[in-house]
Every structure is written in structure tokens, then in C-alpha cells.
PLY file of the C-alpha trace (Angstrom):
ply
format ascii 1.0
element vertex 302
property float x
property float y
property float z
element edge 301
property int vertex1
property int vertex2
end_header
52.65 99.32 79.09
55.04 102.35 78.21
58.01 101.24 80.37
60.29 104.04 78.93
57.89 106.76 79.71
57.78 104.94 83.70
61.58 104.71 83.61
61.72 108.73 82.53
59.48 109.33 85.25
60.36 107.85 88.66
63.44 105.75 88.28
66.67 107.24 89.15
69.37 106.92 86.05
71.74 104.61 88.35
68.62 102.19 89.50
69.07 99.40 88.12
67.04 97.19 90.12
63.94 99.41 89.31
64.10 99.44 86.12
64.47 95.58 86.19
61.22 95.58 87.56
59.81 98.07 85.69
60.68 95.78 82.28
59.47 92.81 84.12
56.11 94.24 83.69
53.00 93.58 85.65
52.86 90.85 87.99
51.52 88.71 90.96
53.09 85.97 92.42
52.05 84.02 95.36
55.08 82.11 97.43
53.53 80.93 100.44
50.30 80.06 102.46
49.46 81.21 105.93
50.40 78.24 108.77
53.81 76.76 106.77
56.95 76.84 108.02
55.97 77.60 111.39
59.47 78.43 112.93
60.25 80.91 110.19
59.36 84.38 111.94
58.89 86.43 108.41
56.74 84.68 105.74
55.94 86.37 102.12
52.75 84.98 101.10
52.91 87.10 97.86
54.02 90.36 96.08
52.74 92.27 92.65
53.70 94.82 90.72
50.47 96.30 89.31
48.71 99.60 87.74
45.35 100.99 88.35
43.82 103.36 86.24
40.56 105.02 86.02
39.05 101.88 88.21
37.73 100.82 91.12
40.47 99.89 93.51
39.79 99.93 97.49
40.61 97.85 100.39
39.12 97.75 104.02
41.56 96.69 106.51
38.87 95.55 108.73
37.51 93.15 106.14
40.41 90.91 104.97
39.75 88.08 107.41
40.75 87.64 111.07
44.22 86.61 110.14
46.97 88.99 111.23
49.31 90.14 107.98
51.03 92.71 106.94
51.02 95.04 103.46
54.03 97.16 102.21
52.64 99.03 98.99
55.42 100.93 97.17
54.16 103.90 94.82
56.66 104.35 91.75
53.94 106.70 89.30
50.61 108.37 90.03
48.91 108.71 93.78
46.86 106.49 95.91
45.53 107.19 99.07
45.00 106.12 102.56
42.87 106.81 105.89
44.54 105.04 108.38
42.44 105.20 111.79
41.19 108.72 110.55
44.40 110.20 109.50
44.10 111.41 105.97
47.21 110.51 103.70
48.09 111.12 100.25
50.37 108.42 98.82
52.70 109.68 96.14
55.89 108.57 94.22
58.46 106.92 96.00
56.60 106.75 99.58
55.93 103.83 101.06
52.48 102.34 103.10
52.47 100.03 105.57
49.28 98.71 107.17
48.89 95.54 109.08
45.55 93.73 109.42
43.00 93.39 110.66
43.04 97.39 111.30
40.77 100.22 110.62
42.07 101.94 107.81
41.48 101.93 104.14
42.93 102.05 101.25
42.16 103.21 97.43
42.28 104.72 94.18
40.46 108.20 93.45
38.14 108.11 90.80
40.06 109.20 87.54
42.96 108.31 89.00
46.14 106.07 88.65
48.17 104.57 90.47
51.46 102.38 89.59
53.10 100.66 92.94
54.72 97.41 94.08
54.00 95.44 96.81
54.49 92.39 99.47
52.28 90.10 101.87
54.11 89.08 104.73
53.04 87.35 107.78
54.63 85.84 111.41
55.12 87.21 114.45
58.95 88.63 113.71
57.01 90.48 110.89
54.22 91.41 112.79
56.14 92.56 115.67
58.68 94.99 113.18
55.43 96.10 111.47
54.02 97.34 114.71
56.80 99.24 115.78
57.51 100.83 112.43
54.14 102.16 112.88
54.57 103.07 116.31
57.67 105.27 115.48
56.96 106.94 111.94
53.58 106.05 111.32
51.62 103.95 107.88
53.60 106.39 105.17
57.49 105.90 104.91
59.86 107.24 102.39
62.85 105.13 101.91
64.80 107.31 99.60
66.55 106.04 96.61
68.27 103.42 97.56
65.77 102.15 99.54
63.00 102.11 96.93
66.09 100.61 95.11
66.44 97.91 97.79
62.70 97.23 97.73
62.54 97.24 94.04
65.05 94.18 94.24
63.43 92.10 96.76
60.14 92.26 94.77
61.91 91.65 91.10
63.31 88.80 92.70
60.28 87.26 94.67
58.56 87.63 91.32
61.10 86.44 89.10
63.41 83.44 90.88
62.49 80.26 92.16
62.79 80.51 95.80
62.37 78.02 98.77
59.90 79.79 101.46
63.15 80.40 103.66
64.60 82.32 101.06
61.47 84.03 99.86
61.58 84.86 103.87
64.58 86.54 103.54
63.81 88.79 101.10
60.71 89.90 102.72
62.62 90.59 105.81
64.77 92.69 103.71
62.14 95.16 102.54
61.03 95.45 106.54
64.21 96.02 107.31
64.38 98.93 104.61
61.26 100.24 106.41
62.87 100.04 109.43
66.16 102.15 108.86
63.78 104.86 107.25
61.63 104.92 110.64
64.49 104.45 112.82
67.37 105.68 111.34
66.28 107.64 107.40
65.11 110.12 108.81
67.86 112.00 110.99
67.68 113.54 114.02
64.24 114.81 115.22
63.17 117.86 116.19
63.42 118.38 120.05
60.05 118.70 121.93
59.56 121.18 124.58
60.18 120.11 128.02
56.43 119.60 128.95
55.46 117.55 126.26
58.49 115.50 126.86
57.12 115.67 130.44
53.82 114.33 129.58
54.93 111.33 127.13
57.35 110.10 129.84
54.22 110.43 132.36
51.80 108.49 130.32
54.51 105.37 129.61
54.89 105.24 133.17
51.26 105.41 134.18
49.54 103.76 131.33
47.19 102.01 134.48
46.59 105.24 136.19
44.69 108.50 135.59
45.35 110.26 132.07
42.56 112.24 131.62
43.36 115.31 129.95
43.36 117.53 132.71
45.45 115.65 134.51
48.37 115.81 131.75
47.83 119.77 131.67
48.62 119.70 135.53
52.21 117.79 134.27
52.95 119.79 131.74
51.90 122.83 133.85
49.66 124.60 131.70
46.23 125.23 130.74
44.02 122.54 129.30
43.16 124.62 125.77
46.56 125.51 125.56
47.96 122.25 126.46
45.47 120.98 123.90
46.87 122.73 121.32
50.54 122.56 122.26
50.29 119.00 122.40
48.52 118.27 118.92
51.18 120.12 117.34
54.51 118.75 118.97
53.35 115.10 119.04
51.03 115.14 115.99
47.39 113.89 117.48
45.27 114.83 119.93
46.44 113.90 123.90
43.74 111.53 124.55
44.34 109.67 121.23
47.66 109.69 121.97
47.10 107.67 125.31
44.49 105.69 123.64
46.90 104.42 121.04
49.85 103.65 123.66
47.24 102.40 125.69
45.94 99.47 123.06
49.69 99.08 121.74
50.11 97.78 125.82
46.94 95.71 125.19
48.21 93.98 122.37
51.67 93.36 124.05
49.85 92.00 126.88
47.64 89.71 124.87
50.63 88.38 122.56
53.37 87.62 125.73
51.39 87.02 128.69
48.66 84.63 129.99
47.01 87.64 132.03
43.31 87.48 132.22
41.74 90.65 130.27
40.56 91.45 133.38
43.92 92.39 134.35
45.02 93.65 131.28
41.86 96.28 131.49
43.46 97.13 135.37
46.70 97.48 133.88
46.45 99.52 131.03
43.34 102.06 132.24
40.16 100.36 131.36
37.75 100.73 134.01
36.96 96.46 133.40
37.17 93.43 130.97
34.22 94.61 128.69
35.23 97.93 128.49
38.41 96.88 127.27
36.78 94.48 125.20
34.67 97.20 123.35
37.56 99.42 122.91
39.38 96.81 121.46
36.95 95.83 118.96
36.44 99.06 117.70
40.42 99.44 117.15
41.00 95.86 115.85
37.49 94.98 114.74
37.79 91.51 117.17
37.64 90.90 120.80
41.04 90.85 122.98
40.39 86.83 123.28
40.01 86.72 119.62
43.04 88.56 118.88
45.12 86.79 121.29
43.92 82.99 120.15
45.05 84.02 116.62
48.90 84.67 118.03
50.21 80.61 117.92
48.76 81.21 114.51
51.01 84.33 113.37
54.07 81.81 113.38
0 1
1 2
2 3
3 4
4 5
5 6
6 7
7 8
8 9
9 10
10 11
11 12
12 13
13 14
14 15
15 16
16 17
17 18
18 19
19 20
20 21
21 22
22 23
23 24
24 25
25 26
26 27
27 28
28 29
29 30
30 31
31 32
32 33
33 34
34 35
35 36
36 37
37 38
38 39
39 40
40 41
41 42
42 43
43 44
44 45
45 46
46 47
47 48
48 49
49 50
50 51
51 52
52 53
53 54
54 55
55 56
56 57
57 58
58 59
59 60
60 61
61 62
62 63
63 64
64 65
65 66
66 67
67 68
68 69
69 70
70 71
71 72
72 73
73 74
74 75
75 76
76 77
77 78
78 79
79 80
80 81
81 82
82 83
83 84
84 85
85 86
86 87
87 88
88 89
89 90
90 91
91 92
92 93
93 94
94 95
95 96
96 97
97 98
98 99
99 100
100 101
101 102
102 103
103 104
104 105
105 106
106 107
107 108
108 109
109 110
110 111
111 112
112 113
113 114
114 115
115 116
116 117
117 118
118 119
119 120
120 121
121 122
122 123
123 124
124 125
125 126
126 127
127 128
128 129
129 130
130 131
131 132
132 133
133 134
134 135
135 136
136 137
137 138
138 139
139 140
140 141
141 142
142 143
143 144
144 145
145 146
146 147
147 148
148 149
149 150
150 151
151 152
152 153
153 154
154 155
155 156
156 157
157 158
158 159
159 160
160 161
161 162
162 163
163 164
164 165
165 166
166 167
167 168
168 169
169 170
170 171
171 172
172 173
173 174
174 175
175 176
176 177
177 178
178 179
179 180
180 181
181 182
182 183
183 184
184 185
185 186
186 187
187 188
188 189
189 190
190 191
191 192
192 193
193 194
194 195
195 196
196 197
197 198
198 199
199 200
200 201
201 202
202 203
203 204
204 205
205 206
206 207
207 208
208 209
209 210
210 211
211 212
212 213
213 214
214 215
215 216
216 217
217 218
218 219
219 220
220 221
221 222
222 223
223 224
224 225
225 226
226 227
227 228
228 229
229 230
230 231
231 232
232 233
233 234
234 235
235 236
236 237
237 238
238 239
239 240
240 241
241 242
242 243
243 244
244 245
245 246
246 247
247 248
248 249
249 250
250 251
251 252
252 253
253 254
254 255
255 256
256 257
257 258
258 259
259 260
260 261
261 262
262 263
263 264
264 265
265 266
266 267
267 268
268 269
269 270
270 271
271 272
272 273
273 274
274 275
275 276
276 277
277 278
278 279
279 280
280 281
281 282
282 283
283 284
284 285
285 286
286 287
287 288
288 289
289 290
290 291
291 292
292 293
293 294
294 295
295 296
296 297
297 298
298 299
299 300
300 301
């Protein structure tokens, strides 16, 4: 496999637990099965430490079953990449994806390529739930920095080297989420500061998610021109304002779906669709199921 020349390449000299892995070798493991242990919140159904090269190597996020899980795919050599909702990403040594399904996004290997990575399956609704806010906050491609990878790098070596009860396998899948956690929520230092209209405009649409959020309405909060507001926002919040609002807009859908026994009817009121089958295409062009779908397969996420 040419460990040494891996090692050389990507593993810090003081890594330990990466270089473990790395002289583990290839591997796949699988711990758990969707539906056991029902009142543990994280589950790790598997995790792998695998090489592609020169080979076909893709996955569809919207064809992986109806089942709601959860991938963390750690590069260590080479580059993968990822279109996540339309968002172009290059995935290269020591960053981290995260994509939960069922989702539209994809994932794969260039042809010629290679890519060398680790990675876990994890399902339940405390891993779901981290998952989605992750994303919410820092988006499918993290970089946990050395000791993180390191961190990572342990929790794999040992879910593919010890024997483990599922409780403890849980526990070291909720350690690599919580890994991807501090490097959403806390890695990455302070962010920049956005101008006061944008910061205007966000705090608008979370308050009026139900109401009007056209885009000419959020130029009249943030006080200027449509084009320019356009533009202004795109580059200060990263996307476009009306998928912005879209996005916050189905992350209140899901909410709503997962805590509450509202009809979808309501939901649609609530969170700006103009009725239930509106919301219900919307939805299944996001998730690639209807909202009832979606929300019968929550008692199952457990």
C-alpha cells in the first residue's frame, strides 16, 4: 500500500493516532444496523478507511434509500469532490465532508484521479440533529485542523480495530461529530462582521420566515437597490438572497415536521408556501420525498 510514502505525505510527525490508522491499512467495518438500540441518540452503523484510484467512485445522495443517515468522509491524500445542492467543492487533504441523506448532492472521484480518506455512518436523531446544524453554520466541507483530523483518525482506528458494544461504538461516533462541531462552531475564530444591512436582512427573514421575502422586499430592508442588493448580498452571506430564504425556509420545514404534529397545511402557512402541495413539491425537490414521508421516517431515526 506504501504507508511510509502516506505517512511522509499528510500525517503530522507527532500524530500518532494517524499513523495508527494509516498501518492498519484498508478497511470496512460494519458495527450496527439501522432500528437497534433505539434510545441511543448517535448510532455508527460503519466506518472504512479506503483508496480509490483511477476508478469509478460516485455516490447520489438522493439514491441511498429513504432512510435518514449521515456521512463524515475524511481526505488524508489525493482529492475528491462534491456538488452539494449545486455548490461546487473540491475536497482536498485534511478537509472534512459531511452530507446527510437523503439530500441532493453528490459525491465522486475524477477520472484519473485518487483519492485516500476515512470515514463513518452514523444515524439517530442526536446525530441527525448535530449534522444539520453543522451544515447550517459552516456548510458540507470542514477542516478540523490537526488535532482534529488526529481526533477523528482515533475514533475510526478504534471503531475498526476494538471490539465495541453499540453504546460504545456510539460514543466514538459522537466524538468525531463533536470534532465537526468545534470546527463549525468554535475552529474557526471569530467571523468577519457583515455590514449592517445584511445583518438587517438575515434578522428580517428569521423573524418573518411566514411573511413576504421576495427579493424586493429585502432590498427595501436593507435600503438599497435590488441589483446592488443582489450582489452585496451574494458576497457577504455566500448565496444568492432567495436561496438563502429558501434554505432557512425548508430548515423550518423540517423542524416543523420532526417536533410538531402540525398539519403541512400549516407548516406551508407558516413558513411561506402559498399551500400544502406547494410545499410538498418544494420539498421533494430538496429532499427527494414528500413532507409526510420525511416526517413518518422520524420515530425511525432513533
Amino acid at each position: 500500500m506504501g504507508v511510509t510514502g502516506v505517512e511522509k505525505s499528510c500525517a503530522n510527525p507527532g500524530n500518532f493516532m494517524l499513523s495508527s490508522l494509516l498501518a492498519h491499512g484498508h478497511d470496512i467495518r460494519v458495527l450496527s444496523s439501522r432500528g437497534s438500540v433505539p434510545t441511543l441518540g448517535v448510532l455508527t452503523e460503519a466506518a472504512g478507511y479506503e483508496q480509490r484510484r483511477n476508478e469509478l467512485y460516485s455516490w447520489d445522495g438522493l439514491k441511498r434509500g429513504t432512510e435518514p443517515f449521515l456521512v463524515i468522509q475524511h481526505t488524508i491524500l489525493g482529492e475528491g469532490r462534491l456538488d452539494f445542492g449545486g455548490a461546487p467543492h473540491r475536497l482536498g487533504v485534511g478537509q472534512t465532508m459531511l452530507v446527510t441523506m437523503p439530500h441532493a448532492h453528490r459525491y465522486w472521484l475524477e477520472r484519473g484521479g485518487h483519492w485516500e480518506y476515512f470515514w463513518f455512518i452514523l444515524f439517530g436523531r442526536e446525530a441527525l440533529r448535530m449534522a444539520r446544524e453543522i451544515l447550517a453554520v459552516a456548510g458540507p466541507v470542514l477542516r478540523p485542523g490537526d488535532h482534529g483530523s488526529a481526533q477523528l483518525a482515533e475514533a475510526c482506528h478504534a471503531l475498526l480495530t476494538r471490539p465495541l458494544t453499540p453504546a460504545q461504538a456510539s460514543v466514538l461516533g459522537y466524538q468525531a461529530l463533536a470534532v465537526l462541531h468545534d470546527a463549525a462552531f468554535a475552529g474557526a475564530g471569530p467571523r468577519p462582521m457583515l455590514a449592517p444591512e445584511i445583518s438587517r436582512v438575515l434578522a428580517h427573514v428569521e423573524m418573518n420566515l411566514g411573511g413576504d421575502l421576495r427579493v424586493d422586499r429585502l432590498a427595501q430592508v436593507a435600503g438599497l437597490s435590488r441589483a446592488h442588493f443582489v450582489r452585496r448580498f451574494a458576497a457577504e452571506a455566500g448565496l444568492p438572497p432567495s436561496d438563502h430564504v429558501f434554505a432557512r425556509r425548508m430548515d423550518r420545514v423540517e423542524r416543523l415536521l420532526t417536533a410538531s404534529e402540525m398539519k403541512i397545511a400549516d407548516i406551508a402557512s407558516a413558513t411561506g408556501f402559498a399551500d400544502a402541495n406547494y410545499l410538498a413539491k418544494a420539498f421533494r425537490r430538496h429532499r427527494g420525498m414528500s413532507p409526510m414521508d420525511f416526517r413518518a421516517m422520524r420515530d425511525e431515526a432513533v
